[in-house]
VEXKOLMAR-292980 format. One line per 4 residues: number of its first residue (from 0); their letters; for each residue x, y, z of N, C-alpha, C. Coordinates in Angstrom, 2 decimals. Atoms other than C-alpha are relative to their C-alpha. Example, Ala and Ser with C-alpha at 12.3 -4.5 7.8 and 13.67 -1.06 7.14 Angstrom:
2
0	AS	0.89,-1.19,0.00,12.30,-4.50,7.80,0.90,1.20,0.00 | -0.82,-1.19,-0.06,13.67,-1.06,7.14,-0.77,1.09,0.73
end
This chain:
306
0	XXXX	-1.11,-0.38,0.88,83.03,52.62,126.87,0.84,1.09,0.67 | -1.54,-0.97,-0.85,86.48,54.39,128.09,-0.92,1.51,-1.25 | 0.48,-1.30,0.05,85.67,58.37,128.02,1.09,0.30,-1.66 | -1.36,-0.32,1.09,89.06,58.69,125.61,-0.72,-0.32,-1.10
4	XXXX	0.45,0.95,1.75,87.71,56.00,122.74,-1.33,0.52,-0.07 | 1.02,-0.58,0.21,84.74,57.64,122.96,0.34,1.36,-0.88 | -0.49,-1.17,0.41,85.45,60.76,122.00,0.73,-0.34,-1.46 | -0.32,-0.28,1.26,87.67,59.75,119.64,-0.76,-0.86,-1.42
8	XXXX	0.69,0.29,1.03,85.14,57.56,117.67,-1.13,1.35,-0.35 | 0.86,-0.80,0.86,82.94,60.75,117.58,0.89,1.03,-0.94 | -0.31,-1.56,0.86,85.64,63.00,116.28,0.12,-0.65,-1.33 | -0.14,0.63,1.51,86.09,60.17,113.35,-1.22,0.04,-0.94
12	XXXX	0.89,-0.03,1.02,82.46,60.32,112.59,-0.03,1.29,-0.49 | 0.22,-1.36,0.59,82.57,64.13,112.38,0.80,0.07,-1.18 | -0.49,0.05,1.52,85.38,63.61,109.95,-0.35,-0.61,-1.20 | 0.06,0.65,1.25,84.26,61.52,107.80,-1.95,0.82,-0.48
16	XXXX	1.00,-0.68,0.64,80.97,63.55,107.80,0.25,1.67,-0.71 | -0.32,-1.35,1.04,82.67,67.27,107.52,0.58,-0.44,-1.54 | -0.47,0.54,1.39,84.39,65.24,104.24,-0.84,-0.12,-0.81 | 1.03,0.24,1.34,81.41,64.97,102.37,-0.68,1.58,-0.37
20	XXXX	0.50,-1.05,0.65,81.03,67.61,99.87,-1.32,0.57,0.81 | 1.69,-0.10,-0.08,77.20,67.79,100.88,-0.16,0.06,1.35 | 0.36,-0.33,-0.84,77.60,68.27,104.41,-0.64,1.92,0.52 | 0.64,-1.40,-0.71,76.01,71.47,106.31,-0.18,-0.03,1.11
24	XXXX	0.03,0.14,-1.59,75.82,70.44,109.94,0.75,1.29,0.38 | -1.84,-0.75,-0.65,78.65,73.47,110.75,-0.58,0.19,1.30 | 0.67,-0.12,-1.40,76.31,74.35,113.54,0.45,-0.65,0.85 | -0.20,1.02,-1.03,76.21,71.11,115.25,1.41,-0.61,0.06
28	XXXX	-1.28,0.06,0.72,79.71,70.36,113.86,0.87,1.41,1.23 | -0.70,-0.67,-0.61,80.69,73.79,115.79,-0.35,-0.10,1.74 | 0.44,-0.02,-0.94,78.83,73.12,119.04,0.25,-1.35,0.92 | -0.81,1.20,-0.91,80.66,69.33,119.83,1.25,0.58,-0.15
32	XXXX	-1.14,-0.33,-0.17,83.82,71.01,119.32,0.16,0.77,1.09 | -0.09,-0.98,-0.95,82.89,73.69,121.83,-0.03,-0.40,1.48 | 0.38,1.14,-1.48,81.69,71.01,124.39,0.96,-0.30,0.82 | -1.34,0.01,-0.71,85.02,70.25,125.60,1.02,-0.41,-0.53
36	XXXX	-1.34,-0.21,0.15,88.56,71.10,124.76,0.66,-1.51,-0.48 | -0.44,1.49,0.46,89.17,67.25,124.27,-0.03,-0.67,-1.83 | 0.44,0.09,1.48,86.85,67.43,121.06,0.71,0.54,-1.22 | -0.65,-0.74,1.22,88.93,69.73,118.88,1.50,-0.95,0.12
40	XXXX	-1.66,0.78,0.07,92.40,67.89,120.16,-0.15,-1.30,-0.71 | -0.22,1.18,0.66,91.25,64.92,119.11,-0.42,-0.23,-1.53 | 0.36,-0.15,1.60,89.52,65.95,115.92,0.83,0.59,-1.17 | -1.14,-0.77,1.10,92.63,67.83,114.80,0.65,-1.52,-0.22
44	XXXX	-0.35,1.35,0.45,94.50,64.33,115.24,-0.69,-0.47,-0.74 | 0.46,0.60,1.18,92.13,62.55,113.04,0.38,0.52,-0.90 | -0.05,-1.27,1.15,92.23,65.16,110.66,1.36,-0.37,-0.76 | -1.82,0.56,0.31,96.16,64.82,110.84,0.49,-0.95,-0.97
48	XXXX	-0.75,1.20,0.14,96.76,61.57,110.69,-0.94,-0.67,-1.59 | 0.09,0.14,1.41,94.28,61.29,107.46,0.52,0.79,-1.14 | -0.53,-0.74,1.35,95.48,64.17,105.53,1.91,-0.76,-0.45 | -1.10,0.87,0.10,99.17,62.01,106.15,-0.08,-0.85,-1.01
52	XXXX	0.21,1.50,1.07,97.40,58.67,104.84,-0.44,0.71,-1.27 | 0.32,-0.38,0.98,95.83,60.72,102.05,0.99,0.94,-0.82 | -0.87,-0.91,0.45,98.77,63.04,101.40,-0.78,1.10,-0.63 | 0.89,-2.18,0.08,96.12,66.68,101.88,0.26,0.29,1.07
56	XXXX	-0.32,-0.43,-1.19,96.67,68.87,104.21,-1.16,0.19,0.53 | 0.62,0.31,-1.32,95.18,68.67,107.43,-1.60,1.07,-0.01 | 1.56,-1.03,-0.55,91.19,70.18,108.10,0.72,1.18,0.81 | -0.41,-0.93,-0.88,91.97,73.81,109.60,-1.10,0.34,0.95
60	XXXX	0.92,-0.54,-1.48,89.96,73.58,112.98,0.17,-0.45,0.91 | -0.13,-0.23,-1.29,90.20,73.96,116.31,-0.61,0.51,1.40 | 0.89,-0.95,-1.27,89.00,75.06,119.69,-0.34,1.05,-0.23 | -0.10,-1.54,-0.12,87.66,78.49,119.87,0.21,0.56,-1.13
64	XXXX	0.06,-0.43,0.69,87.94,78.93,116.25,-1.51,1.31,-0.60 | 1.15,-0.89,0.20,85.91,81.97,115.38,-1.37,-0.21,-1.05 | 1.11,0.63,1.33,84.10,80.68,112.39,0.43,-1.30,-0.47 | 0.55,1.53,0.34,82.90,76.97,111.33,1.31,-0.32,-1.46
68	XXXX	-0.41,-0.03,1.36,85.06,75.91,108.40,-0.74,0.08,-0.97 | 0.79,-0.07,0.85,83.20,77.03,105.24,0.28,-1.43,-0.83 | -0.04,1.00,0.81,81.99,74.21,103.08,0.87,-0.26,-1.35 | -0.95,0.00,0.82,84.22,75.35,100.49,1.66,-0.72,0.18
72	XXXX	-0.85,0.83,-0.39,87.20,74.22,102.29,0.12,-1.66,0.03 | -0.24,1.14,-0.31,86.15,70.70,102.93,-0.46,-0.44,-1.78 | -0.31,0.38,1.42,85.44,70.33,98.86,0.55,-0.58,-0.41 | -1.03,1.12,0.60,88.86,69.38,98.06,0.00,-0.87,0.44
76	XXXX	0.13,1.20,-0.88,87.93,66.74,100.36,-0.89,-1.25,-1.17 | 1.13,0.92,0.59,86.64,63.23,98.72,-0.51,-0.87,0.94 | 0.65,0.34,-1.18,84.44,62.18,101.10,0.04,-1.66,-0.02 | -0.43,1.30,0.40,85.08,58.48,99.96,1.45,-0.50,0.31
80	XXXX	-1.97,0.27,-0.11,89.10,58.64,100.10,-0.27,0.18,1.29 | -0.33,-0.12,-1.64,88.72,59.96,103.83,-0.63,-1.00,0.83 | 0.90,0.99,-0.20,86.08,57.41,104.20,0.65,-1.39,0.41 | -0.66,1.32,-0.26,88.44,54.76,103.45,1.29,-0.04,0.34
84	XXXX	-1.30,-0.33,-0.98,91.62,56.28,105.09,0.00,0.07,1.35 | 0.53,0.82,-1.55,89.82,56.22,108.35,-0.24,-1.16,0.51 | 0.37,1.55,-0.31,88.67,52.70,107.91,1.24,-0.74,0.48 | -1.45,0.84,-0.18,92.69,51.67,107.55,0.48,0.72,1.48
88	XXXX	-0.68,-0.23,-1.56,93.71,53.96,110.59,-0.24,-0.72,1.05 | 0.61,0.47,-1.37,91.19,52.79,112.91,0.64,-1.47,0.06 | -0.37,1.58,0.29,92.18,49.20,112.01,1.32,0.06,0.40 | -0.67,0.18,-0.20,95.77,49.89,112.28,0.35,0.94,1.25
92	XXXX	-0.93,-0.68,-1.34,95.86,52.32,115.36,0.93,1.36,-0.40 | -1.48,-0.85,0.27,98.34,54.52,113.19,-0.51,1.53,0.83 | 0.31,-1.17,0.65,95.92,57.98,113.39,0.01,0.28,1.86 | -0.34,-0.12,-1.49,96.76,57.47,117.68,1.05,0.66,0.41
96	XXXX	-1.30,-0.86,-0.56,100.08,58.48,117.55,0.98,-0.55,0.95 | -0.85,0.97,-1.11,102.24,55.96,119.81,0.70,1.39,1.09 | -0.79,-0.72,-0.33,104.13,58.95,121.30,-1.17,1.10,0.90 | 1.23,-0.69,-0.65,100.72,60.87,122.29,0.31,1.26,-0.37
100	XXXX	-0.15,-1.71,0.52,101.94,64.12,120.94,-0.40,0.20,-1.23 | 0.18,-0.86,1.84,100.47,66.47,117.89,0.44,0.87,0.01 | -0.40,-1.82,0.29,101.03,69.97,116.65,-0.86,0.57,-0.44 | 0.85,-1.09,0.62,99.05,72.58,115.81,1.08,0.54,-0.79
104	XXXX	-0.65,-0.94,0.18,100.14,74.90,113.63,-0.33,0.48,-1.12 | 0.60,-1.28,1.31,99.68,78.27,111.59,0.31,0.31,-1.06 | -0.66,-0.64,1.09,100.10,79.47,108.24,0.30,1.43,0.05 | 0.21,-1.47,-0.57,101.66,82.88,107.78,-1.19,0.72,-0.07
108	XXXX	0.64,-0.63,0.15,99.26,85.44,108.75,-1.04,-0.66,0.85 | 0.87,0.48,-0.83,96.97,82.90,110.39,-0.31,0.27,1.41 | -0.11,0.18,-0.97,95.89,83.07,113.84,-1.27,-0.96,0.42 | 1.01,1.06,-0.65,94.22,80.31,116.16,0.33,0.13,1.44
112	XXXX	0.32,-0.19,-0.87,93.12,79.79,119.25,-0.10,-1.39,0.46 | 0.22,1.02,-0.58,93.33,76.47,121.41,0.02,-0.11,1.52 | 0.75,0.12,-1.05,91.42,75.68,124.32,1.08,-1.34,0.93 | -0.69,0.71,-0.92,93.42,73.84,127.47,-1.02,-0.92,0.54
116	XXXX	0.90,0.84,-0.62,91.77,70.63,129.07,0.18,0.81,1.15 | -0.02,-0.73,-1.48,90.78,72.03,132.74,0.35,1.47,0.06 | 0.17,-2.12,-0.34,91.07,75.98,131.89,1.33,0.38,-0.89 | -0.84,-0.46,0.32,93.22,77.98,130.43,-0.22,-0.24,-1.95
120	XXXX	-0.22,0.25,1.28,94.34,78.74,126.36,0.70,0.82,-0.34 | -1.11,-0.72,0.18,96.99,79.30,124.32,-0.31,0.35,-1.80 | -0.30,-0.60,1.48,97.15,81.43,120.75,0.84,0.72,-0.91 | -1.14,-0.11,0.68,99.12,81.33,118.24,-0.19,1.11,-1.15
124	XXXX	0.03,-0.71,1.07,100.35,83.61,115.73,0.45,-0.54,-1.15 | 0.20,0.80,1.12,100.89,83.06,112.38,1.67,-0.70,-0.40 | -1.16,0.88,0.39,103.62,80.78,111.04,0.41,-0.86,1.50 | -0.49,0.25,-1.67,103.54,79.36,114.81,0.17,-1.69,-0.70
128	XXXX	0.63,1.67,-0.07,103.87,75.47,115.27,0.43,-0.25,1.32 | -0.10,-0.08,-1.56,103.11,74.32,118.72,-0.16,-1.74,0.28 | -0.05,1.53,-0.27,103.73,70.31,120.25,-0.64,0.13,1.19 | 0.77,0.13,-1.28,101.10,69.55,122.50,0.00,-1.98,0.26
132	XXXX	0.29,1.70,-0.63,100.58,66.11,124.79,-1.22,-0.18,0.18 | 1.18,0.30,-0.55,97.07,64.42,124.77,-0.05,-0.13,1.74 | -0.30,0.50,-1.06,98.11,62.74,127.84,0.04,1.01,1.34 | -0.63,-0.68,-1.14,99.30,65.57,129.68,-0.28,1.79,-0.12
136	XXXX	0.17,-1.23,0.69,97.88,69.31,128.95,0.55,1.45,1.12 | -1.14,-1.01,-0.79,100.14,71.11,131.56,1.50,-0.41,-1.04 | -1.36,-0.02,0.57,103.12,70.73,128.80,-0.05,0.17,-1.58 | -0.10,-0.39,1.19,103.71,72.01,125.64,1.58,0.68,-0.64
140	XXXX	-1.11,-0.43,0.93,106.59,72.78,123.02,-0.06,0.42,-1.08 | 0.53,-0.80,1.37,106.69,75.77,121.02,1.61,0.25,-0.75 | -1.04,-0.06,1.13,108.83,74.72,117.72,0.62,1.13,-0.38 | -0.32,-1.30,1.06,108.54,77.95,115.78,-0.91,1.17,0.38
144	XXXX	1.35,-0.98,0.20,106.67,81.28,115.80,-0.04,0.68,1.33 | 0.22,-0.32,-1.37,105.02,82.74,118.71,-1.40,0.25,0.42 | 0.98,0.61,-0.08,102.31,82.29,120.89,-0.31,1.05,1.62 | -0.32,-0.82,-0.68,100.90,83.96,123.70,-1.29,-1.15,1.45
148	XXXX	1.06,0.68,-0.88,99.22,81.81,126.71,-0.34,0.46,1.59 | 1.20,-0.29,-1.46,96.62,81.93,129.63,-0.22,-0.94,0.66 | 0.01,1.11,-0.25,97.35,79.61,131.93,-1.23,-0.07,1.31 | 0.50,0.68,-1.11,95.52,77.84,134.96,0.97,-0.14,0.98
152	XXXX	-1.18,0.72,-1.26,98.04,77.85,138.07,-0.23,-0.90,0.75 | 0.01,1.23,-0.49,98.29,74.93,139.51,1.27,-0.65,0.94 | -1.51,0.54,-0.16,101.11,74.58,142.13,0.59,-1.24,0.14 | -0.03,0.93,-0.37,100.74,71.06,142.79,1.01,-0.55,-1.45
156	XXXX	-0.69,0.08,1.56,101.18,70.78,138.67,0.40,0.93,-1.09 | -0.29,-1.39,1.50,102.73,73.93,136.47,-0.29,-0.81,-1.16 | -0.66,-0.17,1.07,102.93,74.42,133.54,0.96,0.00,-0.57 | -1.32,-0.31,0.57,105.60,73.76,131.33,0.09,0.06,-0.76
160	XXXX	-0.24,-0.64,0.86,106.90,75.33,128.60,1.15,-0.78,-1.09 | -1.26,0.14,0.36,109.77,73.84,126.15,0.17,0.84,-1.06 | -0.18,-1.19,1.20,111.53,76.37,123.61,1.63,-0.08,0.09 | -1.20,0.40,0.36,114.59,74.76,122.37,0.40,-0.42,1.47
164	XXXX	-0.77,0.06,-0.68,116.80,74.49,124.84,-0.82,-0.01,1.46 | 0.58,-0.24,-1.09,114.96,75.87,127.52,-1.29,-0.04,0.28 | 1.10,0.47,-0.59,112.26,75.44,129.94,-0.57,1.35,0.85 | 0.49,-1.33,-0.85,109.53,78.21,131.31,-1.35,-1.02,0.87
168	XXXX	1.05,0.29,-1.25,107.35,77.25,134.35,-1.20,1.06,0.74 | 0.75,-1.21,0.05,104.45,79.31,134.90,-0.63,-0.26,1.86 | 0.41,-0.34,-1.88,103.47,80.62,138.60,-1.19,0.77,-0.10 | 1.18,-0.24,-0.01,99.96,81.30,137.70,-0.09,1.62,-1.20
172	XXXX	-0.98,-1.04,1.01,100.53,83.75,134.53,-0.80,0.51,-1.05 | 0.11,-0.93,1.15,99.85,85.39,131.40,1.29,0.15,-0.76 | -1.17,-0.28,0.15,102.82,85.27,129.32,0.24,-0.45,-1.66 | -0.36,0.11,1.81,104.01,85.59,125.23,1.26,0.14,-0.34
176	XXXX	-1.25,0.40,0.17,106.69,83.75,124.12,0.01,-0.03,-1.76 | -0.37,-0.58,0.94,108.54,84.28,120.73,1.38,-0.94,-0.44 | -1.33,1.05,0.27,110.96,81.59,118.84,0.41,0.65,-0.89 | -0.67,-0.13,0.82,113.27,82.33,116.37,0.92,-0.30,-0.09
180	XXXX	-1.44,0.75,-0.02,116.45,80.66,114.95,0.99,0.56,0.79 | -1.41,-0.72,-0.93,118.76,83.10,116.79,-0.59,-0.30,1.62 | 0.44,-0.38,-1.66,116.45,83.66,120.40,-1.40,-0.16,0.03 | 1.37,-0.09,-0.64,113.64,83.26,122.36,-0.25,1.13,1.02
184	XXXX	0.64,-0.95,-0.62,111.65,85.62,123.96,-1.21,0.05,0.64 | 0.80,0.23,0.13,109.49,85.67,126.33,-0.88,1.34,1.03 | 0.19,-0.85,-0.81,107.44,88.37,128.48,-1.15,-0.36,0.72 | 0.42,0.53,-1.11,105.18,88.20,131.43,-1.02,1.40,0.10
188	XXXX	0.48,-0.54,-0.24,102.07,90.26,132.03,-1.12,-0.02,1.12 | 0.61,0.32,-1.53,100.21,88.68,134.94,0.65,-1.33,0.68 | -0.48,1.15,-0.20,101.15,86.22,137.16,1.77,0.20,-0.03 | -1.69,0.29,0.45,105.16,84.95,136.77,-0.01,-1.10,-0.38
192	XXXX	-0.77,1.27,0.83,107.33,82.51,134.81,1.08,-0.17,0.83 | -1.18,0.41,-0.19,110.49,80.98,135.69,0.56,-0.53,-1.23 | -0.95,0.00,1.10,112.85,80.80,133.38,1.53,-1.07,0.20 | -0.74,1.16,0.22,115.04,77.35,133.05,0.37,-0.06,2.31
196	XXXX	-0.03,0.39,-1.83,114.43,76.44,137.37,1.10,-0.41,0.20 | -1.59,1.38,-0.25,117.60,73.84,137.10,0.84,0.64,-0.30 | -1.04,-0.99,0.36,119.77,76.45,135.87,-0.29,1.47,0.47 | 0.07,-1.53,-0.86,119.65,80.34,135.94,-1.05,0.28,0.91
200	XXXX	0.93,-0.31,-0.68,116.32,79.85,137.63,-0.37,1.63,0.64 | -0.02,-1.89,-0.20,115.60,83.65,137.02,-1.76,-0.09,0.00 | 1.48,-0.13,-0.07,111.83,84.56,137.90,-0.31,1.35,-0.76 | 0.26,-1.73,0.73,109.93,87.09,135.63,-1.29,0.31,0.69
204	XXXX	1.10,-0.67,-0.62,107.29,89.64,137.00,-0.54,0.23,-0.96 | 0.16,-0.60,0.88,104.84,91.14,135.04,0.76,1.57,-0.40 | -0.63,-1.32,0.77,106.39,94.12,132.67,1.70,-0.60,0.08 | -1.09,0.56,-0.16,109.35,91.60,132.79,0.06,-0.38,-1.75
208	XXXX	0.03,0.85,0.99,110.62,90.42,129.32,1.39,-0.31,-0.29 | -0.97,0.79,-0.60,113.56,88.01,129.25,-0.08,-0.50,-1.62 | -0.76,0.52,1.80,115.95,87.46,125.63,1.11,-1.12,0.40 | -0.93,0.68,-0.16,117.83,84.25,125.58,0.43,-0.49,-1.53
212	XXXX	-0.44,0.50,0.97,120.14,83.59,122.91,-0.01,-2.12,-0.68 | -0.29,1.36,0.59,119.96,79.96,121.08,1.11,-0.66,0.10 | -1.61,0.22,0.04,122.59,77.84,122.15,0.93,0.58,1.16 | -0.46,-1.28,-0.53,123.42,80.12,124.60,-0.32,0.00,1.27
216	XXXX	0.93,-0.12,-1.39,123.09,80.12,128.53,-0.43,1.58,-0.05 | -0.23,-1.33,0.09,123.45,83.92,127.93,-1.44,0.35,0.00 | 1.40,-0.31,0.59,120.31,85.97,128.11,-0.13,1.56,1.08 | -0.23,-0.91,-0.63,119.32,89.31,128.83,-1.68,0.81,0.74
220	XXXX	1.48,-0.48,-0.48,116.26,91.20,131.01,-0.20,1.32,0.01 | 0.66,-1.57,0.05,114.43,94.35,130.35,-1.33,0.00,0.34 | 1.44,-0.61,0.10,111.15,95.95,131.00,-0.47,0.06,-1.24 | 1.07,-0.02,1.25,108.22,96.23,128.71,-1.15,0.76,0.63
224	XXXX	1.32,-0.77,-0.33,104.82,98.11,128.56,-0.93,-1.53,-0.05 | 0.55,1.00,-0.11,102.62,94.88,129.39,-1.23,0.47,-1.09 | 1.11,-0.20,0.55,99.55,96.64,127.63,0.29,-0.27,-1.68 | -0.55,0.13,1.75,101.87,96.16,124.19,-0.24,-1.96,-0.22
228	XXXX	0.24,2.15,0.04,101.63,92.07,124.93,-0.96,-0.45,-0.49 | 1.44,0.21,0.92,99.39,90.32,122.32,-0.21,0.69,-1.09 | 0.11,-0.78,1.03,99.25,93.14,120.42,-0.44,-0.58,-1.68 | -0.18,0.73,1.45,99.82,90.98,117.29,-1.18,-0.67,-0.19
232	XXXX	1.44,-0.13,0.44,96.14,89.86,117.70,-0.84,0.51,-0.53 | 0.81,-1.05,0.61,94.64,92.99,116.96,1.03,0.58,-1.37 | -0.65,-0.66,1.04,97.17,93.24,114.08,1.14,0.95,-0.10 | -0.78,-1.06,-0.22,99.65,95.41,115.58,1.40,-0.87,0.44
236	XXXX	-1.65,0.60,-0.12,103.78,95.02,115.52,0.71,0.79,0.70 | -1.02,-1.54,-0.58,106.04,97.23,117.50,1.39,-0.99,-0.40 | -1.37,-0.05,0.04,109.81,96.94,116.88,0.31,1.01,0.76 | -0.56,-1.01,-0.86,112.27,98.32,119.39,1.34,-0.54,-0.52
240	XXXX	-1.44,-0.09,0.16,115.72,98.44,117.89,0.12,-1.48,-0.89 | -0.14,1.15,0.66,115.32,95.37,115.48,0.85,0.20,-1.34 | -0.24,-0.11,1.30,117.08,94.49,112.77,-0.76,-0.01,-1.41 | 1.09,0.02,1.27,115.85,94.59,109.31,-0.28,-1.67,-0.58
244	XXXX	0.92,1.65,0.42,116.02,90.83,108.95,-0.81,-0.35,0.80 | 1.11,0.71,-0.96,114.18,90.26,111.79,-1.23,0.54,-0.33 | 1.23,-0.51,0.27,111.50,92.36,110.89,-0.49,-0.57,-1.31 | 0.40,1.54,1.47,111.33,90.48,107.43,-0.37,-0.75,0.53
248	XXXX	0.33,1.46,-0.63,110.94,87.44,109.19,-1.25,0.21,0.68 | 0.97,-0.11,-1.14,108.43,88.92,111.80,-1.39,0.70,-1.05 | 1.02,-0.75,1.55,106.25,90.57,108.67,-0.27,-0.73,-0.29 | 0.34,1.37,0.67,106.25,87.64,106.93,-0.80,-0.92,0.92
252	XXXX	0.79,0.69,-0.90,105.23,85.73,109.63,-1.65,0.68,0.27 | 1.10,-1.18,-0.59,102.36,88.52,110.68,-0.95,-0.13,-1.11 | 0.85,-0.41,1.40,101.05,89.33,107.02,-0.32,-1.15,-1.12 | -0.33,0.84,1.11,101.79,85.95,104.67,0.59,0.47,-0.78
256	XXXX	-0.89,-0.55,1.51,103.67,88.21,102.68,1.47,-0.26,0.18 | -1.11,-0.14,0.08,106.91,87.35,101.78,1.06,1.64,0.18 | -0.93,-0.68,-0.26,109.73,89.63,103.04,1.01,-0.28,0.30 | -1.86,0.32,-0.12,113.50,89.90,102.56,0.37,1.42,-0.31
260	XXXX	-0.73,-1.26,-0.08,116.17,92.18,104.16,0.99,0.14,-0.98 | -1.53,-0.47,1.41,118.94,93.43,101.28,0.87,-0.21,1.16 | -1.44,0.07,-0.46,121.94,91.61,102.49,0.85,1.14,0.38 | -0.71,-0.87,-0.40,123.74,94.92,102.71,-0.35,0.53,1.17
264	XXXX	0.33,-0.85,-1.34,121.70,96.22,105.33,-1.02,-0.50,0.72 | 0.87,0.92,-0.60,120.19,93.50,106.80,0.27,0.07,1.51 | 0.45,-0.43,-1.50,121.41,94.52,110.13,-0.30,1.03,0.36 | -0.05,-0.64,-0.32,120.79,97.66,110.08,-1.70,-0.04,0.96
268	XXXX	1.77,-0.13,-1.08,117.90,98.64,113.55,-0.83,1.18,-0.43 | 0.94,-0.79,-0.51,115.05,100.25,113.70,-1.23,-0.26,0.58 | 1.09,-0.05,-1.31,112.27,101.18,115.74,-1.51,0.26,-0.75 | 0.93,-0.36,0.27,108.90,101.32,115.05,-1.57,-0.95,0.52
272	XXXX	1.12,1.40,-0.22,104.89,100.15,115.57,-1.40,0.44,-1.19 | 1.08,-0.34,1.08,102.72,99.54,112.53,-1.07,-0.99,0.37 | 0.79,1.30,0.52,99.39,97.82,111.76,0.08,-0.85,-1.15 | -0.53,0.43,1.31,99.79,95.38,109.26,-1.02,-0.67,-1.14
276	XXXX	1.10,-0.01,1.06,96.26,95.30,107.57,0.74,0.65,-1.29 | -0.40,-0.61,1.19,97.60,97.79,105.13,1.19,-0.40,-0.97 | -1.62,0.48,0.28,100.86,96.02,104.51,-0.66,-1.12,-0.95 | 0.73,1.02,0.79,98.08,93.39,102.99,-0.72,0.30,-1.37
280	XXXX	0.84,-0.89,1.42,96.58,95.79,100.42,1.40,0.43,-0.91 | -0.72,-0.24,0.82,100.24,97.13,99.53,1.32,0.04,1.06 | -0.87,0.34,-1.02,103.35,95.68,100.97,1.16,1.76,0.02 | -1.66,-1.58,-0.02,105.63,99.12,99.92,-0.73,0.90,1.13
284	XXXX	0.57,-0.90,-1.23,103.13,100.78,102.79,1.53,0.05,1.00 | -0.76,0.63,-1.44,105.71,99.36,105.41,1.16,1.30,-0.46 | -0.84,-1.20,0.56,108.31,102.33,103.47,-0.14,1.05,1.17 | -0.15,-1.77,-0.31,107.45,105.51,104.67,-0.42,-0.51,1.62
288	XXXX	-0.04,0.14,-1.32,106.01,103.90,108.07,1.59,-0.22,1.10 | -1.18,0.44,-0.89,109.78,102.42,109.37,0.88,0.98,-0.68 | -1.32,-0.59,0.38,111.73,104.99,107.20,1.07,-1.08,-0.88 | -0.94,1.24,0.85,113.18,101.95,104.71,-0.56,0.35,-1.59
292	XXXX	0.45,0.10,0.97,112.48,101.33,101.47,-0.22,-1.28,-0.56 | 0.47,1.28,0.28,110.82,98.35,100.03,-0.28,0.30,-1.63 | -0.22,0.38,1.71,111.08,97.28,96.31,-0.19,-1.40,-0.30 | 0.23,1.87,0.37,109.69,93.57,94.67,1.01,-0.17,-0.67
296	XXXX	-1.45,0.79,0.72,112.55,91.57,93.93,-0.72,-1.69,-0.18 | 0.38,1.39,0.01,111.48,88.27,92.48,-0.93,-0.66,0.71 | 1.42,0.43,-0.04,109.01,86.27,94.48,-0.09,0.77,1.30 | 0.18,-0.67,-1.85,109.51,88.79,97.92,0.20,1.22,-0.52
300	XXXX	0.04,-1.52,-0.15,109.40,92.30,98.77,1.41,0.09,0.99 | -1.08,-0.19,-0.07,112.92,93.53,99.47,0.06,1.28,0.95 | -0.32,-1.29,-0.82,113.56,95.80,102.34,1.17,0.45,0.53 | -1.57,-0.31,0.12,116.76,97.96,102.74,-0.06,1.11,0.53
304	XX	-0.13,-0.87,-0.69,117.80,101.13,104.67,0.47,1.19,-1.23 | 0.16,-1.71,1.17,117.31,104.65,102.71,1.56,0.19,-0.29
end
């Protein structure tokens, strides 16, 4: 039996066994996922492509996830419906994907961790969504959010990056990239990137971090403290001269908490670096830390300049 269809008939039995209320395997359940990087890619696809046919959302697991999914999660599961939503995939091929691409991706506040075939991994922060290729695990496209990856250099085959518009090529790296409707962002702490080769073909060093507008060949390069990169793992945000919507947006994303800048002073910048545990116990914390003021307005927390 081909190595591929293998694999992916075991990640179907795992699904249709994590689906039953009454399972408890998580152990052995966490220890074929760990086996190799193949197991979680293809078990998130299943997952996928039944919570689609079933209209639930998708099992939350992955490579390198720190903890097993608790049995509570797979509950809302009817181990019968997934039972017989796998039976129709397999039959029709659908839960393959003609195109060979999936997505990961985070809820706010979430973070995950996914393991690269042949080395390397990339983790996302929360509200991320990331397009990966079975086929091909030197290439990836990060939709939304931001993400921060550890690659494998390979000069024969880079890495490649897509983020809208543009394309980053990694020269054996370390490097956390950052989408948002206006710009991308991305910075460089070991290793280098290249930044769109066929065009400005600008190379970043580490303590390099490189803003390109959306839409936009335009883009601009500054320094950074590399030891600040990631940060947002251990919970920590710095702002350097941001606006106040962006920091809404980048909060929200960080904490799950809704945040919105007051139109009036939604551009106004500032600077600052909080943790944002506390922002989870009581969002008006974020006040006296940035010098703003935050007030609940309807279903968000409203932030505005003193």
């Amino acid at each position: 039996m081909p190595h591929d269809q293998q694999i992916r008939e075991q990640a179907v039995a795992w699904a249709v066994r994590t689906g039953d209320p009454e399972f408890a395997d998580w152990e052995g359940f966490t220890c074929w996922l760990e086996e190799d990087p193949a197991h979680a890619a293809a078990y998130d696809r299943v997952s996928l492509a039944v919570a689609e046919a079933a209209e639930m959302p998708p099992l939350p697991v992955g490579a390198n996830d720190e903890d097993a999914v608790p049995p509570r999660v797979t509950r809302r599961w009817l181990g019968g419906a997934i039972a017989a939503s796998l039976a129709a995939l397999m039959a029709l091929g659908v839960w393959q994907m003609s195109d060979e691409r999936y997505t990961v991706e985070t809820a706010p506040g979430e973070l995950r961790t996914v393991a690269l075939a042949g080395g390397g991994q990339i983790e996302l922060a929360g509200g991320t969504r990331l397009l990966l290729e079975e086929d091909d695990p030197r290439f990836a496209r990060l939709e939304q959010g931001q993400a921060l990856f550890t690659i494998r250099h390979d000069q024969t085959d880079p890495f490649r990056l897509e983020v809208g518009e543009d394309t980053l090529v990694d020269a054996g790296t370390v490097f956390d990239v950052r989408r948002t409707a206006s710009a991308m962002t991305v910075a460089v702490s070991e290793g280098a990137v290249i930044f769109n080769p066929s065009a400005q073909n600008v190379r970043l060093e580490p303590g390099d971090m490189l803003t390109s507008a959306a839409g936009s060949p335009d883009y601009s390069l500054r320094k950074f403290a590399p030891a600040q990169m990631g940060e947002w793992r251990q919970g920590r945000v710095t702002f350097e001269n941001a606006s106040l919507a962006e920091i809404a947006s980048e909060l929200s994303r960080a904490t799950g908490i809704a945040y919105r800048a007051d139109p009036g002073t939604a551009a106004q910048a500032v600077s600052g670096s909080i943790l944002v545990g506390p922002l989870r116990e009581d969002p008006r914390a974020l006040g006296p830390l940035l010098g703003v003021t935050v007030r609940q307005a309807d279903d968000a927390w409203m932030i505005a300049a003193p």
